[in-house]
C-alpha beads as a LAMMPS data file, in Angstrom:
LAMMPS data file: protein, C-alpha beads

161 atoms
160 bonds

1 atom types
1 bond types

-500.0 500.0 xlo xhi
-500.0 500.0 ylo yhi
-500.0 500.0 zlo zhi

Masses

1 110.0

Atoms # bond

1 1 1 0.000 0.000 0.000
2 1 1 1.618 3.661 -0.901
3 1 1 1.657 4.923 2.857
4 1 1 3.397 7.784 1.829
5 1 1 1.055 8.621 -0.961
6 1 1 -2.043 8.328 0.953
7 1 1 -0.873 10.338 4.290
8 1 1 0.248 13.431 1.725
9 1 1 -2.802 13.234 0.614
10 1 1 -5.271 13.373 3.558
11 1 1 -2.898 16.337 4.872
12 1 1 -3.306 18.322 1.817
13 1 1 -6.814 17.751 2.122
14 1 1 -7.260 18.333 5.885
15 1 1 -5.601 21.813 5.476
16 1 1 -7.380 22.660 2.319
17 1 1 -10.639 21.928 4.657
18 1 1 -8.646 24.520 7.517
19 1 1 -8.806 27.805 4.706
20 1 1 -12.531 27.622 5.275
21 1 1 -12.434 28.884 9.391
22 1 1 -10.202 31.389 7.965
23 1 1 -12.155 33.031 4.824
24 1 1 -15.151 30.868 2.746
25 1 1 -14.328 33.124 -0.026
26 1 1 -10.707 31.507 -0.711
27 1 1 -12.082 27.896 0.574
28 1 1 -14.503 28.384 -2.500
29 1 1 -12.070 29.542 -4.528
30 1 1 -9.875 26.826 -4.325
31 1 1 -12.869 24.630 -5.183
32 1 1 -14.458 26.261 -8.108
33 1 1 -10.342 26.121 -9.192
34 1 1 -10.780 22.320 -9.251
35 1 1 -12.971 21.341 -12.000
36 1 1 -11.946 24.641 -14.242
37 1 1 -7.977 23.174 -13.797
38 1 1 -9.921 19.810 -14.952
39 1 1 -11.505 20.964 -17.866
40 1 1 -8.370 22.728 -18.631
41 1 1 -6.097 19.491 -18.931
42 1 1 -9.254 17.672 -21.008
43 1 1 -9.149 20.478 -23.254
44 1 1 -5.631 20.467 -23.822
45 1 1 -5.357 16.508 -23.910
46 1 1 -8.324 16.304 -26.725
47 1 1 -6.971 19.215 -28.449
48 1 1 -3.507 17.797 -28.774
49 1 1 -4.899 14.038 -29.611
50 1 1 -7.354 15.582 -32.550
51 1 1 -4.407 17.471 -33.966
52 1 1 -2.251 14.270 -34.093
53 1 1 -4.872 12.468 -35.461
54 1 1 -5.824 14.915 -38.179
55 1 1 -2.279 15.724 -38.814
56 1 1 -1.215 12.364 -39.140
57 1 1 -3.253 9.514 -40.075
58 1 1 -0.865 7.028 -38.979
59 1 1 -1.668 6.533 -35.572
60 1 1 -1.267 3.064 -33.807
61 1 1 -4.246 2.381 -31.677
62 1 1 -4.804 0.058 -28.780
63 1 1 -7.393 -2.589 -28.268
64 1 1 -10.535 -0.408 -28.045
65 1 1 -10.776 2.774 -29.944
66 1 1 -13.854 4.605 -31.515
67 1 1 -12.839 4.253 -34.874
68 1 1 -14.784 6.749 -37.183
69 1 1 -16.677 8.171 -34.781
70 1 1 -13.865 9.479 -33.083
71 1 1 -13.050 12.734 -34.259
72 1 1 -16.773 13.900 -34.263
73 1 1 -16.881 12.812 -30.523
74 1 1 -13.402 14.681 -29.361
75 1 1 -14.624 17.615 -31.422
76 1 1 -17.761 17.321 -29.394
77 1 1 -15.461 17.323 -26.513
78 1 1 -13.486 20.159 -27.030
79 1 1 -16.504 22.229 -27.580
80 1 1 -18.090 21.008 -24.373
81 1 1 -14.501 21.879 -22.548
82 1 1 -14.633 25.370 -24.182
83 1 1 -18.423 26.279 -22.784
84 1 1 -17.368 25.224 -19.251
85 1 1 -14.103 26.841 -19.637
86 1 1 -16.274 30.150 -20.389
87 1 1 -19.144 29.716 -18.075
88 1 1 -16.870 28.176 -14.949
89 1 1 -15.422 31.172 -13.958
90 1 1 -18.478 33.231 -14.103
91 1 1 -19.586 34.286 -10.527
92 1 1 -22.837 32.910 -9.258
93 1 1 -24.092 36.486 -7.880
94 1 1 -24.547 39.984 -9.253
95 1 1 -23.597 42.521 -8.777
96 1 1 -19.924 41.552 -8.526
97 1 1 -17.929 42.341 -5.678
98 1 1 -15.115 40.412 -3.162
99 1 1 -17.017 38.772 -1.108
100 1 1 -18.829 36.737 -4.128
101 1 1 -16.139 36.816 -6.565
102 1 1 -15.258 33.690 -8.096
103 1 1 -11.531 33.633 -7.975
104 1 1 -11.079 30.571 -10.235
105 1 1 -10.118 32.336 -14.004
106 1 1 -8.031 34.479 -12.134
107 1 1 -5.779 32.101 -10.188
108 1 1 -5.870 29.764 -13.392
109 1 1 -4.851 32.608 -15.435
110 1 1 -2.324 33.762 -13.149
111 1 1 -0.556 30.235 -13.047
112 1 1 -0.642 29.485 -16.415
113 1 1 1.234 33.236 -16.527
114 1 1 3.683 31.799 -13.989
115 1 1 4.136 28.474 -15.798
116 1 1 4.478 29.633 -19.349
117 1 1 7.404 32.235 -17.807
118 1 1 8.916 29.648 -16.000
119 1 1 9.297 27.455 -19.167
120 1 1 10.760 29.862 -21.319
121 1 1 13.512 31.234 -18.913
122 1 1 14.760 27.689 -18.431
123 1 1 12.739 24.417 -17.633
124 1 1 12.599 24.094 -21.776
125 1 1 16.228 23.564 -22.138
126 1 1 16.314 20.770 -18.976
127 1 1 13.449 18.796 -19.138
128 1 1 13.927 15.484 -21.178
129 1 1 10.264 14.170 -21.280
130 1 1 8.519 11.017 -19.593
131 1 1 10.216 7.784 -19.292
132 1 1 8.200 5.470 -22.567
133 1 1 8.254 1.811 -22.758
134 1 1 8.583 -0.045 -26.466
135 1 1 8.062 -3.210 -27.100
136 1 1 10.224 -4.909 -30.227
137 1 1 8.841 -8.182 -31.269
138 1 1 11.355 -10.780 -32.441
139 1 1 12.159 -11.999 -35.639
140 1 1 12.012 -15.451 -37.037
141 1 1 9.971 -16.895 -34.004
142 1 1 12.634 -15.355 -31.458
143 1 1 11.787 -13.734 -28.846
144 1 1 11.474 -9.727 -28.126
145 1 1 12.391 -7.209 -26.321
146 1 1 11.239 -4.454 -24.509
147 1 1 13.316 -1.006 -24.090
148 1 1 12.619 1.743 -21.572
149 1 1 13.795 4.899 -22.267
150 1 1 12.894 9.094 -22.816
151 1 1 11.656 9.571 -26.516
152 1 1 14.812 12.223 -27.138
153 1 1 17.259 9.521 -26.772
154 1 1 15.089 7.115 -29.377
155 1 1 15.596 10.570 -31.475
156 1 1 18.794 10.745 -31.320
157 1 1 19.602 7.307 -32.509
158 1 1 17.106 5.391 -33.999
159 1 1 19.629 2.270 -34.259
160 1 1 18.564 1.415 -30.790
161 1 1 15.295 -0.041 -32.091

Bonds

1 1 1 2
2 1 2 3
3 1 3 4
4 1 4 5
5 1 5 6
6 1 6 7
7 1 7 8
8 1 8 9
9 1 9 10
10 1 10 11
11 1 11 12
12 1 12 13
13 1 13 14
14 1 14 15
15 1 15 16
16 1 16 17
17 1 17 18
18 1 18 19
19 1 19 20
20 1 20 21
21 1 21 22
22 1 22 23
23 1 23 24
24 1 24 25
25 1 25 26
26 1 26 27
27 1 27 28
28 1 28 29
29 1 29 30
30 1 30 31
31 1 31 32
32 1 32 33
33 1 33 34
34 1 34 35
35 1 35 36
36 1 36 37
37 1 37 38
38 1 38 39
39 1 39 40
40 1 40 41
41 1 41 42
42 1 42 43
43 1 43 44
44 1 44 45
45 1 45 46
46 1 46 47
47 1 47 48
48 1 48 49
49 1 49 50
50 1 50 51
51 1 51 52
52 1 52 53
53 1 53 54
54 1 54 55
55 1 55 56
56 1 56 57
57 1 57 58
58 1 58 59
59 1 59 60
60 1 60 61
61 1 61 62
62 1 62 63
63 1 63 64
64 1 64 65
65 1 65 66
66 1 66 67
67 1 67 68
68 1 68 69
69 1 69 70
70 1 70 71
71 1 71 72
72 1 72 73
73 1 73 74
74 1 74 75
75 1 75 76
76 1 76 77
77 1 77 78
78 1 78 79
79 1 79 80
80 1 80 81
81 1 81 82
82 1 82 83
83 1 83 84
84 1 84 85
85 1 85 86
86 1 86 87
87 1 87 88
88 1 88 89
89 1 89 90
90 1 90 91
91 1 91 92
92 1 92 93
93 1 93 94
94 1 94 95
95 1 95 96
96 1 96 97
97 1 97 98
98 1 98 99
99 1 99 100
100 1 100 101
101 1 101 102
102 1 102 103
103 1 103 104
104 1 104 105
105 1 105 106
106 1 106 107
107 1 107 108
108 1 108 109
109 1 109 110
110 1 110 111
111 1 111 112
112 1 112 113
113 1 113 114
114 1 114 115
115 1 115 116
116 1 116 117
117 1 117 118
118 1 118 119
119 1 119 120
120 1 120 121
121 1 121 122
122 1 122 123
123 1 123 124
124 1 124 125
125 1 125 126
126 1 126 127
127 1 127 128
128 1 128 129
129 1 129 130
130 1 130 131
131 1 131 132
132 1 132 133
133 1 133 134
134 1 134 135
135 1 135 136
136 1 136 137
137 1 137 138
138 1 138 139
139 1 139 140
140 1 140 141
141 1 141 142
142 1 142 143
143 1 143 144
144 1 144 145
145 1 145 146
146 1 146 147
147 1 147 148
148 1 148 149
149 1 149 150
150 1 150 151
151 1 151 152
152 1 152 153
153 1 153 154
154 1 154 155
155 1 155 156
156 1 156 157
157 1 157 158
158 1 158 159
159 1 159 160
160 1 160 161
């Protein structure tokens, strides 16, 4: 059982669940900031994966897929992302002012500011990429192999497959 895993995350939560004795209007702003950063990584996932596919029509897929009816359903996704993207943020009460102010397009906003900065003064030159797994199947009935690596090494030198 990840021990470790678990007891970081019932402290996170347990003082998330504090902010609320000191102000409900940041306790609900960290909430509302929840399914907004949500949406946010669907968008960008579906995005990226309908680009690939319309880009390049040579995409390996696994054992279940959607086959032609899966462009019209991640389009259909990324519109869906885009209206609760929009209508997320929106407070709940009018007129507008601190005390009902939804918080959440703000503080996504501000750290996708922070992160976008952060990646062009440095992290862009330094970060390598996830850790992939490929599996080479053998030739003439032997058996295969299966290679763990980053992708920018595979780039480098392809004779490793």
């Amino acid at each position: 059982m990840p021990l470790y895993a678990v007891l970081a995350n019932t402290t996170i939560a347990i003082l998330l669940s504090l902010i609320v004795i000191g102000s409900p209007i940041v306790f609900q702003g960290v909430i509302s900031f929840a399914p907004l950063s949500l949406y946010a990584s669907y968008f960008v996932t579906i995005a990226c994966f309908l680009h690939y596919r319309l880009v390049n029509r040579k995409l390996e897929y696994g054992p279940w897929h959607l086959g032609k009816f899966g462009v019209p359903v991640n389009i259909v996704a990324i519109c869906v992302c885009i209206f609760l993207l929009i209508f997320l943020p929106v407070p709940l009460e009018y007129p507008v002012s601190w005390a009902n102010m939804n918080f959440a397009g703000p503080v996504l906003g501000l750290i996708l500011i922070v992160m976008t900065v952060i990646w062009f003064l440095g992290v862009r030159k330094y970060f390598r990429g996830p850790i992939i797994q490929i599996r080479v199947a053998g030739e003439d009935g032997q058996e295969g192999f299966t290679v763990f690596g980053r992708a920018d090494w595979l780039n480098e030198d392809p004779t490793l497959l």
